[in-house]
C-alpha positions, 0 to 999 in steps of 0.5 A: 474504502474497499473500492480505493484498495482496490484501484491501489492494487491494480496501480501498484501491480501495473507498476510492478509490471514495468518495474519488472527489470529490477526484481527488489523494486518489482517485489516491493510494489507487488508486496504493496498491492498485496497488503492493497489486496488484503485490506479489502477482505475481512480478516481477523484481528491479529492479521489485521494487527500484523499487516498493519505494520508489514503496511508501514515497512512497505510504505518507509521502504517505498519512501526511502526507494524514491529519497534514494532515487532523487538525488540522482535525478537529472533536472528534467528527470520527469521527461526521461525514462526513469520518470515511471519508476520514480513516480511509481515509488512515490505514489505506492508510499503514499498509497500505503496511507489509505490501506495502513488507515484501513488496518488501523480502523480494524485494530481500534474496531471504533464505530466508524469502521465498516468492518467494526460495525459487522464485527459488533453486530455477529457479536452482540446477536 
């Protein structure tokens, strides 16, 4: 999972780079390859908890930046230039899924969680 976090974040930071002539949507995708970034290391519980949800308004954000850009869009929208930023939007909401998938299994600390796992054997040793 690391690994797919990763490759998000450097996506989103490439969509950030060309999105950089509005400077809210650039900050939201950057904000999104942050919180990518930050689901990779360990962190305690709290910040896991708090991620979780700064995960959930990045991904509503991102959603409601692509359903605000549709209506706008001409019929052969995906040909033109705007193209790049819509598809940006709608890949970094959906890629906001994994990392909020991440942060959720790190607030359960279930068995089937990686960073669980290394949790409870510091603990129970």
């Amino acid at each position: 999972m690391n690994y797919i976090n990763g490759f998000i974040a450097l996506v989103l930071v490439g969509a950030a780079f060309f999105a950089r002539q509005d400077p809210l949507v650039a900050g939201l995708f950057t904000l999104c390859a942050l919180l990518a970034t930050l689901s990779t290391i360990h962190l305690p519980r709290f910040f896991s908890n708090f991620l979780a949800v700064a995960t959930t308004v990045a991904m509503f954000a991102s959603f409601a930046l692509f359903f605000g850009l549709a209506p706008n869009l001409a019929d052969d929208w995906y040909m033109q230039r705007e193209a790049v930023s819509t598809f940006s939007s709608l890949f970094s909401a959906f890629a906001m899924i994994p990392v909020l998938s991440e942060f959720s299994c790190r607030m359960k600390a279930s068995e089937s969680c990686d960073k669980a796992k290394v949790i409870t054997r510091r603990v129970s040793a």
